[in-house]
C-alpha positions in Angstrom: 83.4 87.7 104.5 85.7 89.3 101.5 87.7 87.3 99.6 91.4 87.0 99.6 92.7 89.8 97.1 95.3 87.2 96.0 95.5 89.5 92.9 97.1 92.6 95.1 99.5 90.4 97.3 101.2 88.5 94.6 102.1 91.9 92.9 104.0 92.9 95.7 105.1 89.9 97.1 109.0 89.2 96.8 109.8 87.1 93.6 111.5 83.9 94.4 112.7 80.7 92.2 111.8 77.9 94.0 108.7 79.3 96.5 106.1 77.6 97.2 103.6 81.0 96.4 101.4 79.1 93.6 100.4 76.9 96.4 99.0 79.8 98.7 95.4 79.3 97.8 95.1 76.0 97.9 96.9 75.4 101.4 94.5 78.4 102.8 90.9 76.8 101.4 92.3 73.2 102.7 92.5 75.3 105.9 89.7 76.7 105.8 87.9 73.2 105.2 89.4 72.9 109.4 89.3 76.2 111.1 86.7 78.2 109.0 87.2 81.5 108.2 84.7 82.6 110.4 86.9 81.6 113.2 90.6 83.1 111.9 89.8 86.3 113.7 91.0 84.0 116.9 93.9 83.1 114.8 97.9 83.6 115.1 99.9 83.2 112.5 103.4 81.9 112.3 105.5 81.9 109.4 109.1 80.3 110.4 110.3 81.2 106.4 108.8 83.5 105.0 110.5 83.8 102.2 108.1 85.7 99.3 106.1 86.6 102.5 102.7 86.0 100.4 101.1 82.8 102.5 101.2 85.5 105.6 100.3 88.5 104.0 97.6 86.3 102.8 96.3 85.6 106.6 96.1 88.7 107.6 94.1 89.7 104.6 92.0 87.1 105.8 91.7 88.4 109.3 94.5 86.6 111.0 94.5 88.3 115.1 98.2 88.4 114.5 100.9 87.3 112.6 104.4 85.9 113.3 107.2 86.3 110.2 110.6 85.1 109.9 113.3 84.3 107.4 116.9 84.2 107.4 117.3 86.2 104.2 117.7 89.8 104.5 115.5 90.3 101.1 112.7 88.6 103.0 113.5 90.8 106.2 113.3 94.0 104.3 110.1 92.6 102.5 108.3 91.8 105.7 109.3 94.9 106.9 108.0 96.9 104.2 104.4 94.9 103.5 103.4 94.6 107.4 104.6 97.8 108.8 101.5 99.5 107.6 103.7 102.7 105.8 102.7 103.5 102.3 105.5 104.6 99.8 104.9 107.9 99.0 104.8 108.9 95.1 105.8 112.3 94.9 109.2 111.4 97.0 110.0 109.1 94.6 109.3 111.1 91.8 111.5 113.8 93.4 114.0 111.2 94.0 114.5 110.0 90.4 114.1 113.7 89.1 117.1 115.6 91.7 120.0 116.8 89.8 121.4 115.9 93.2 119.5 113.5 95.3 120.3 113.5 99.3 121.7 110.3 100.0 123.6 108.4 102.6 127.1 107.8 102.7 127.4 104.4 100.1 129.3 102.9 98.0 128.3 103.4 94.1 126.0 100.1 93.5 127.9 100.1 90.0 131.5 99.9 91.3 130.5 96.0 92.4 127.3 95.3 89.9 128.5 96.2 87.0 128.7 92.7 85.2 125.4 92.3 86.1 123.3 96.4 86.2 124.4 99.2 84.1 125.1 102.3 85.3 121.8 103.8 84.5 119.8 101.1 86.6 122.5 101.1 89.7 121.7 104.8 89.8 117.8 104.4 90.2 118.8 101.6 92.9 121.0 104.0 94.9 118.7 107.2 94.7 115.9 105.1 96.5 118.3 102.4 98.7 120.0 105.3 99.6 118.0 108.1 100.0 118.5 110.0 103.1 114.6 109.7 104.0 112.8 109.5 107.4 113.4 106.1 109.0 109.7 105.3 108.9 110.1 105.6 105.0 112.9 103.6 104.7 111.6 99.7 104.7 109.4 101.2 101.3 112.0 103.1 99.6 114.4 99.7 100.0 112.0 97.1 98.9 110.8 99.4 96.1 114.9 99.7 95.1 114.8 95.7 95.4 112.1 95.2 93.3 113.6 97.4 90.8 116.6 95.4 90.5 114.9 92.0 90.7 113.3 93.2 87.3 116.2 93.1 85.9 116.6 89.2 86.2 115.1 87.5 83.0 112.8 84.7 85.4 113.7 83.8 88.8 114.3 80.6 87.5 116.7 81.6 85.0 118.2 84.5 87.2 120.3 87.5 86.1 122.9 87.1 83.0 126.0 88.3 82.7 126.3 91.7 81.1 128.2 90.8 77.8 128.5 94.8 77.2 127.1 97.8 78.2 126.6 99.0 75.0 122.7 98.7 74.3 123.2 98.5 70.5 125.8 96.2 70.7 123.4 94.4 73.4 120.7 94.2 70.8 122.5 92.1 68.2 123.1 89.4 70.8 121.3 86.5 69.5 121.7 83.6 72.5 120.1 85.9 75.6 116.8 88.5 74.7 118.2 92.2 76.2 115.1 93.9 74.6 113.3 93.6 78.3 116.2 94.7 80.1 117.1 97.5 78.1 113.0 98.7 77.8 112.9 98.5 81.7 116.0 100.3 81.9 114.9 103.1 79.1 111.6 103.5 81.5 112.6 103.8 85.3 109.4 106.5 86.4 106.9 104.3 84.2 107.9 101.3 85.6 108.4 102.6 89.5 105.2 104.4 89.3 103.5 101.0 88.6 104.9 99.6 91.4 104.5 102.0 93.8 100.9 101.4 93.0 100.9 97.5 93.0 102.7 97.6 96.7 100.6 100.5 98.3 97.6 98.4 97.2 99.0 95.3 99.1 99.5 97.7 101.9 95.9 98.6 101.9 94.8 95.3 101.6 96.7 94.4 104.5 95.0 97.0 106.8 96.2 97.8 110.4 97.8 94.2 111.7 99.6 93.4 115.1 102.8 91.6 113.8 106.1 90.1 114.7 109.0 90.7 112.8 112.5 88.4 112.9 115.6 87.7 110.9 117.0 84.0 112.2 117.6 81.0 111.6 114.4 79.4 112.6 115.8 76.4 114.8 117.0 78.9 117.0 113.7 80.9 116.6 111.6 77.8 117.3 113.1 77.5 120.8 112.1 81.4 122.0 108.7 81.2 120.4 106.3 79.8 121.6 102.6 79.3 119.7 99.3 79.2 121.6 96.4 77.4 120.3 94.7 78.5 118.1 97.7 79.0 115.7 98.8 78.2 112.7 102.2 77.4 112.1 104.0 77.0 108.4 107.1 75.0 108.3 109.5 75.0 105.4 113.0 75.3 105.6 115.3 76.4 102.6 116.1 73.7 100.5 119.6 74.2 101.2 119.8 76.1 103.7 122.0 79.0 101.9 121.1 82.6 101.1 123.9 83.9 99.1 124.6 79.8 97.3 123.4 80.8 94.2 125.1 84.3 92.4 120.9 85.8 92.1 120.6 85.4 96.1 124.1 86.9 96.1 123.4 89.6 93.5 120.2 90.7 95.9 122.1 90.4 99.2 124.7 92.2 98.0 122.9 95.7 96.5 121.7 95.5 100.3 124.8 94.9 101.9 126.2 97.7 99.7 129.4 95.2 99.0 130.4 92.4 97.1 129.3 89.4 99.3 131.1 85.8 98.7 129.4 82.9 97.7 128.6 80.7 100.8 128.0 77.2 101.5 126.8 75.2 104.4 128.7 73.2 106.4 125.9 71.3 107.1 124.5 68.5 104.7 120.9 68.6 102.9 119.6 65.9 105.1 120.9 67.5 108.8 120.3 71.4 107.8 116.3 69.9 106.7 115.7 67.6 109.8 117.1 70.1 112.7 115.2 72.8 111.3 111.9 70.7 110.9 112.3 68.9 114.2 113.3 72.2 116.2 110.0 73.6 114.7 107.4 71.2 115.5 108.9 70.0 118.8 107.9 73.1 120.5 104.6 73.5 119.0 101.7 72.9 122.1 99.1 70.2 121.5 96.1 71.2 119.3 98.2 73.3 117.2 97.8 72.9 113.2 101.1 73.0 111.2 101.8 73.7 108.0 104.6 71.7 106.3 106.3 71.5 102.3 108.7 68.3 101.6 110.3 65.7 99.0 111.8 68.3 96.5 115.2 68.8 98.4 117.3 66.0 100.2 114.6 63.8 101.4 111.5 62.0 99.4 107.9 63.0 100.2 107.5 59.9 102.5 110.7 60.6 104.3 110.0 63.6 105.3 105.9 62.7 106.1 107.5 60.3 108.8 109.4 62.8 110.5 106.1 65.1 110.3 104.0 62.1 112.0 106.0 62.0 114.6 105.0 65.6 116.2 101.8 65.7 114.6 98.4 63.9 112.6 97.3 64.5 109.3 94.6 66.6 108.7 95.0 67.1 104.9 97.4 65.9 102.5 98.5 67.0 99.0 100.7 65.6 96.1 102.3 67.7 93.4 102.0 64.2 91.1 101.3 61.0 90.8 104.9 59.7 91.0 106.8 58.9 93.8 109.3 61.6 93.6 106.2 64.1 93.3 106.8 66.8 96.0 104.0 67.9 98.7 102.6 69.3 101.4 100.3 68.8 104.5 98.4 70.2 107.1 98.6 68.2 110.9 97.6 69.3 114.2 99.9 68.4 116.7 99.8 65.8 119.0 102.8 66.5 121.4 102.9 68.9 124.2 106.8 69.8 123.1 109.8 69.5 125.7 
């Protein structure tokens, strides 16, 4: 049995503040302490929010039978479509792409007449020449993510997200003294280098991957949770966004809006933290069919870790727990099996 090339997925996962992606191996080998590995070849994967898609890119490396993925984001959507639908990126288009005195492109909008306080010029045009390249359909979902990726390097962390551009002058960005533009304007100074290294790191994924049966979907996953409907064996992973919000924050908006190929508002749910969490989470497990092992994350968003294990219990049993900490605010995450037949 070959290990999971953790490695391979992580370098072309999608980059996310606040993911639960660290977590990946550990949830699996808890797994794999109930259904052993051996076994996962009867497995189908469900992932309700994707998100960084690594935990199922990470079953079907393992030999998931199939896999399930969902996420309300459009990055997400692009990045499952991409990493499971089996289609390398191919080099020399890129190359010929970022070299054309006159690339062929779809009708757009110049990225740089929105993004400017946040891309230069310069890096807007490598985005559009792959975004917007008038490729084959079938090597569109590569070309995008690639153009994503690109941009996301542009962000200092994902924690920290993109700064304001104070000036697009790079000397005059240089003597700035309270934000570092050295990596920015390095990346920026080196678009081939750096695309043909990740054009590598994602066709790897791809081929670590192999040929998968998957399901692909962009929703809102208590609506999803009522059309699906797992079979035993599954596996099912449970973790609504925190808030609920896609373009809340401006590097969610940033992202969504390259791909929108507009200027998107800012957003906010009319829902509250504690309703958007619950409905999700009980739309999710009410449906699941008895026997069926769940996957679930809580206590860092509008409810404790208790809280949100109580509302867990009531669909399902415990069949491993684990605590980011020792105090009671400590976030965590769990593994039940189901004890309900759903509705």
């Amino acid at each position: 049995m070959k290990p999971i090339p953790y490695t391979a997925l992580e370098k072309a996962m999608l980059p996310l503040d606040g993911t639960i992606a660290p977590y990946v191996p550990a949830i699996l080998d808890a797994y794999a302490r109930i259904v052993p590995r051996a076994r996962w070849d009867e497995i189908e994967m469900f992932d309700y929010t994707s998100g960084s898609c690594l935990m199922p890119m990470a079953f079907a490396a393992a030999g998931a039978a199939r896999v399930t993925v969902n996420d309300a984001a459009p990055r997400s959507h692009l990045a499952a479509a991409f990493l499971f639908g089996g289609r390398k990126i191919d080099p020399a288009r890129v190359e010929a792409l970022l070299t054309a005195k006159r690339p062929r492109l779809r009708p757009h909008v110049p990225t740089f007449h929105f993004a400017c306080d946040y891309l230069t010029a310069p890096v807007c045009d490598v985005f559009d020449r792959l975004y917007h390249a008038d490729a084959p359909a079938a090597e569109r979902a590569g070309l995008r993510y690639l153009a994503v990726r690109w941009a996301l390097g542009f962000a200092p962390s994902m924690v920290d997200g993109f700064e304001i551009l104070y000036t697009h002058d790079p000397a005059q960005l240089r003597t700035i003294r309270d934000v570092d533009w050295r990596p920015y304007l390095a990346r920026a100074a080196n678009p081939r280098k750096i695309l043909r290294a990740l054009v590598r790191d994602l066709n790897a994924a791809i081929d670590a991957l192999g040929p998968r049966r998957f399901a692909l979907h962009l929703g809102d996953m208590k609506d999803l949770a009522k059309t699906l409907r797992p079979r035993v064996p599954c596996f099912v992973a449970v973790n609504p966004p925190t808030r609920g919000l896609d373009e809340y924050t401006i590097d969610d908006q940033l992202v969504h809006s390259l791909m929108a190929n507009r200027w998107l508002p800012l957003s906010r749910s009319r829902e509250t933290h504690l309703d958007f969490w619950v409905k999700r989470v009980d739309a999710a497990l009410r449906h699941l069919p008895r026997g069926a092992h769940f996957m679930v994350w809580g206590g860092d968003g509008s409810m404790s870790f208790e809280a949100c294990k109580k509302v867990w219990e009531i669909y399902g049993s415990p069949l491993f727990i684990s605590r980011l900490g020792t105090r009671d605010t400590a976030p965590g995450w769990g593994i039940f099996e189901a004890h309900k037949n759903g509705v």
